[in-house]
N, C-alpha and C positions, 0 to 999 in steps of 0.2 A: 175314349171309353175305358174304362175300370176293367182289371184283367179279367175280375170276378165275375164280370158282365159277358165278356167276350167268349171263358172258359162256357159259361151259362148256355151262351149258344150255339156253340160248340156241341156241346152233351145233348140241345133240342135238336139239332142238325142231324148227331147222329143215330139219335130213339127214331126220328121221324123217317129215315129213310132205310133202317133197321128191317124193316119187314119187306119193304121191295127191293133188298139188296140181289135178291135169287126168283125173283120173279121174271126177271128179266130170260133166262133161261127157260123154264119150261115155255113159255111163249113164243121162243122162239121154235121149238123142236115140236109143240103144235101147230104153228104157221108153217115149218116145215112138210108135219105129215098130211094135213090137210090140204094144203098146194099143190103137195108132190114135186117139190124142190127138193127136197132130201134126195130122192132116188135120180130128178133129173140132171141135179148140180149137186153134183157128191162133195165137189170138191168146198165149193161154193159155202155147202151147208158145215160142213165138217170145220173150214175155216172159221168159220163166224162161230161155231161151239165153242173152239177153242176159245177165242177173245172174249167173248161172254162168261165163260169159268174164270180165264186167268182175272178178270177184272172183278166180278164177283169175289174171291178170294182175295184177293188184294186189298178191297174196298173194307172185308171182314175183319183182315190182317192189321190194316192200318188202326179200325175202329177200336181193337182191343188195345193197341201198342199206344193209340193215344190217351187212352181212358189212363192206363200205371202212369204213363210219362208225365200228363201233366198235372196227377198229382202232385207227383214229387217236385216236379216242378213247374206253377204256375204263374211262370214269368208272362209278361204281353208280348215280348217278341216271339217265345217261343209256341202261345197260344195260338198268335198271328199265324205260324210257322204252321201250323198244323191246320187252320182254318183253310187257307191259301191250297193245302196237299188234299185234303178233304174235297172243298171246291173243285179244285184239277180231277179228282178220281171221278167225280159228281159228272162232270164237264163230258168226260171223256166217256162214259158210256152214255148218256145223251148225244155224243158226234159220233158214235157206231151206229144207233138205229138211223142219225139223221142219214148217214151211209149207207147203210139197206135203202132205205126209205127212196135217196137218189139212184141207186143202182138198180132196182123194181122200177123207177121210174122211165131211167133212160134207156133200157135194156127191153127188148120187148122179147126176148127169151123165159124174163122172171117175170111177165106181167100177171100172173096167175098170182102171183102174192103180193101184187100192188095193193090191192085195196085191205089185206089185212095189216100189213107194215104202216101204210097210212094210220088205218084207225089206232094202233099202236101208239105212231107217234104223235097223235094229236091226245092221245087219252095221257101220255108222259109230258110234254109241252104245258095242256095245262093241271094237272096235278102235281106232275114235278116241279114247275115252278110258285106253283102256290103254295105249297110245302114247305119250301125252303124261299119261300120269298125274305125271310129275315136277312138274308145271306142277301147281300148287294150284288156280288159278282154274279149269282145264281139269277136273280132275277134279271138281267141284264143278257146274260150271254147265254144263259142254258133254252131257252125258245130258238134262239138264235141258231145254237146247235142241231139241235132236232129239228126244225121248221128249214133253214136254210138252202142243205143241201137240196132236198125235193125238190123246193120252189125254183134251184137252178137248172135242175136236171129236168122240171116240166117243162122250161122256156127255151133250154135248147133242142129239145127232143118233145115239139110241142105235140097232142094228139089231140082226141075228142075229148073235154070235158076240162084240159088241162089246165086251160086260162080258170075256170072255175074253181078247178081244187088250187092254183096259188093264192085266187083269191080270199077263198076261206079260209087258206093260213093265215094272208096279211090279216085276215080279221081278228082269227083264233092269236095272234102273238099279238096284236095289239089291247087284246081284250085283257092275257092276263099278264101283261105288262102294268096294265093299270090295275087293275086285283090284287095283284102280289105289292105293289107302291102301298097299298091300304092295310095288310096285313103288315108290312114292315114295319112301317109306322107305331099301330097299333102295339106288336110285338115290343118294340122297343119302350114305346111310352108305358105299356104294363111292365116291364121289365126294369125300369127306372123308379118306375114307382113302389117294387117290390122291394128293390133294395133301399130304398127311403126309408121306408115302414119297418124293416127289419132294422136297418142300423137307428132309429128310434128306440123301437122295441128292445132292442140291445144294450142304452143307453139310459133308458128308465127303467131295465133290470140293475145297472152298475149302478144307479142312484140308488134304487132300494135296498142296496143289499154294501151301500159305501156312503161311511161317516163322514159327512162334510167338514167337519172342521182337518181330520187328521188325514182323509182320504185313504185309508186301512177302510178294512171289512167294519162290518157294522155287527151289532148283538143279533138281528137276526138271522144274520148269515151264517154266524159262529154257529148258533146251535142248529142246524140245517147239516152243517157240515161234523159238527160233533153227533148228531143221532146217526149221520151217515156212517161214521166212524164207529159207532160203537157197534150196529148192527155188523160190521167188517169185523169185529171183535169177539161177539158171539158167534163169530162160523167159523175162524180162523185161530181164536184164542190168542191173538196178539193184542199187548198191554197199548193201552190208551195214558200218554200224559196228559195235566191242564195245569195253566197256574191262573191265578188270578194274583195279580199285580197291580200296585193303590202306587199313588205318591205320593209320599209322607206332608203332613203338614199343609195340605193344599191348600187351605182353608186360610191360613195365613199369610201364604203367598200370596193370595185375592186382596186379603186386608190390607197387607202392606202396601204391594204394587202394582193391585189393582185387575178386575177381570180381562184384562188384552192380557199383560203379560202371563195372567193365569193360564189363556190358549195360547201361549205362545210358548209353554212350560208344558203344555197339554201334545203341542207338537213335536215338539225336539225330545219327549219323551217316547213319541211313536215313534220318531227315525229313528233311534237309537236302536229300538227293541226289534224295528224292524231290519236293520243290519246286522243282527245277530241270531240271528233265524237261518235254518238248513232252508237253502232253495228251492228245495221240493218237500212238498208232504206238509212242512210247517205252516200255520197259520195263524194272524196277528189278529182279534179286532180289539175295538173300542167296546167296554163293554157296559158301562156307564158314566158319570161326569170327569172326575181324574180315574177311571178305572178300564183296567185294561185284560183280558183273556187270552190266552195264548195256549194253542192244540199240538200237543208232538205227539204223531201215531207210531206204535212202536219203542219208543224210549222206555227202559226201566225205570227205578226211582233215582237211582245210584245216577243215572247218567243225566237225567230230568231236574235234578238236587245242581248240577255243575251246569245245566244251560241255564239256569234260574239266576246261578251266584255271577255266569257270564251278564246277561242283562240286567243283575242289578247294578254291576260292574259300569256298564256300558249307560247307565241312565245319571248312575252320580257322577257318569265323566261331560255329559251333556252341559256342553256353554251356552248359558242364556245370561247377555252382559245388557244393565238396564244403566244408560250413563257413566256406561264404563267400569260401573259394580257388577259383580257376576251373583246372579244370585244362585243359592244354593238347591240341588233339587237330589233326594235319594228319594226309596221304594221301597216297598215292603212287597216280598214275593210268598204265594202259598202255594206248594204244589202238592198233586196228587196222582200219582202211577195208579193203575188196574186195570185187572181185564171186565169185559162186560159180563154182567149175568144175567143168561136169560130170563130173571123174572125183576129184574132191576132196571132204572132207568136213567139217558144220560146224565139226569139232572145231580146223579147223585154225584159223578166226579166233581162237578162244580161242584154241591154242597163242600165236600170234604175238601175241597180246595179253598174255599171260602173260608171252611174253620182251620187250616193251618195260616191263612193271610193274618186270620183274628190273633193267633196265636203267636204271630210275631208281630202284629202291633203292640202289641201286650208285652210283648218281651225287652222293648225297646224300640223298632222299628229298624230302618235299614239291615234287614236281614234277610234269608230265605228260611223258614221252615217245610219240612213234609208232613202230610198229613197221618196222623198219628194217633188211633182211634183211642186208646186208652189216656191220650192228654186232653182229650177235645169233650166238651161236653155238649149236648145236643139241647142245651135250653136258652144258648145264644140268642136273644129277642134281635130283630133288624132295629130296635133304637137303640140298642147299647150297643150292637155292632158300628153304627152307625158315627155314635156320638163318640166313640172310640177312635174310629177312622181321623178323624179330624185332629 
């Protein structure tokens, strides 16, 4: 089972038994006053306080210490590790009542609290184990625990009625032995099936939002993460970079050698660009056919201007060998530093990134321009951009 899985049950084990972790005590100290064992068996009752705090507390102790730990680390041995300590604590105060339960029973000093220790331990028998029936070892041994000892300490110290209440145990442990086998199951198979769905779910998010040819982010993603960026910009006033980035001559490259080697010209121009990228923060997509987008939050122009000249760098060192001829492949890069204005929109870094691209196709190509409002004119039509591009 997947650690993910295991952790999963873990955290329903311990929400579920969360509330009746301190139940167990007042319970007891009303069976107490109620009987009048407190006063008759000082020691008796004082004893079993103690045990009932120390465990209660412990059981608390553990549930917090495992919640940090297996964050941090949610290995399967160590989940196991905790599952097993969890169980044991579980275990152990179910084989203290089953201990009252036997000692009421064989003891005709404390028979005055028999019959509430019984109903006690039949009301945790089967609630406890159907609760935690997900739990294998719970379902298996914790009836076991609390039903047990009674039913020995009835047949050795047999009375009136005694053969009857073992009998209603064997029933009561047999009955949610089989109850808790059906919730297991259940549990598990919704639980499998959850995580199904999610890692789906997961997977037809990474499709939507990742370009299949080059496997980098996709133009929807870019501007999702560029509006996110930019609202971080108007609260923060920290500068947003963008480029957009073409590859020269694409258009020819198809002609001559054809559209494979086109996407194979289309790829090694995303590794490239994509190994030259800061690890964090930076972000690559495809943003149309040879055209590519790229987000650095925080960067000036000065510094945005040198990662620009780096992956233009890095795209004309790009080997693509067709028959042992290498063909040639450079870029033209626009970029644009700014911060956001609140009544502005992301769109606009791309625009002004778009018109410094223009500006060095114009110029020659294989270059980096910045965006440069007094060189840029704003009557740029998308056919002459276009027909440019090529």
């Amino acid at each position: 089972m997947p650690a993910s899985l295991r952790w999963q049950a873990l955290v329903d084990a311990m929400q579920r038994t969360r509330g009746g972790t301190f139940v167990h005590l007042p319970l007891f100290f009303l069976i107490g006053w109620l009987t009048g064992i407190a006063e008759s068996h000082r020691a008796f009752f004082i004893g079993n306080v103690v045990v009932l705090t120390v465990t209660a507390l412990t059981r608390l102790v553990f549930t917090q210490y495992a919640h940090g730990a297996a964050r941090s680390d949610a290995s399967l041995d160590r989940i196991r590790r905790f599952t097993w300590v969890f169980t044991g604590l579980y275990l152990l105060s179910g084989a203290h009542w089953g201990a009252l339960a036997a000692a009421v029973s064989y003891w005709p000093s404390l028979e005055n609290a028999r019959i509430p220790i019984w109903l006690v331990c039949t009301g945790m028998a089967a609630a406890g184990t159907i609760i935690l029936g997900l739990l294998q070892a719970v379902r298996i041994a914790y009836p076991a625990a609390v039903l047990l000892p009674s039913m020995c300490a009835s047949l050795l110290n047999p009375s009136e009625g005694s053969l009857f209440a073992v009998a209603a145990a064997a029933m009561l442990w047999i009955y949610v032995f089989d109850a808790s086998r059906g919730i297991r199951r259940d549990y598990w198979t919704a639980a499998v099936a959850t995580r199904e769905l999610e890692q789906r779910a997961a997977e037809l998010e990474r499709l939507s939002t990742t370009d299949a040819l080059t496997q980098i982010c996709n133009r929807r993603y870019f501007d999702e993460r560029l509006a996110d960026e930019w609202s971080h910009s108007i609260e923060t006033g920290q500068r947003i970079a963008v480029m957009v980035i073409d590859i020269d001559h694409f258009k020819s490259i198809n002609d001559e050698y054809g559209h494979e080697v086109g996407d194979r010209c289309i790829v090694a121009a995303a590794k490239a660009l994509r190994m030259g990228l800061r690890p964090q923060g930076d972000l690559l997509a495809r943003y149309g056919g040879e055209e590519f987008a790229v987000l650095l939050p925080g960067l000036p122009e000065d510094a945005a201007i040198a990662a620009g000249e780096s992956l233009r760098l890095r795209v004309a060192d790009a080997l693509i060998e067709i028959s042992g001829r290498r063909v040639a492949m450079t870029c033209s890069v626009g970029v644009c530093s700014m911060t956001a204005g609140r009544n502005g929109r992301p769109d606009i870094a791309m625009r002004r990134a778009d018109q410094a691209l223009y500006i060095a196709k114009r110029a020659g190509r294989n270059r980096v321009v910045a965006f440069d409002e007094s060189a840029v004119g704003e009557g740029i039509t998308e056919s002459i951009r276009k027909a440019l591009y090529r």
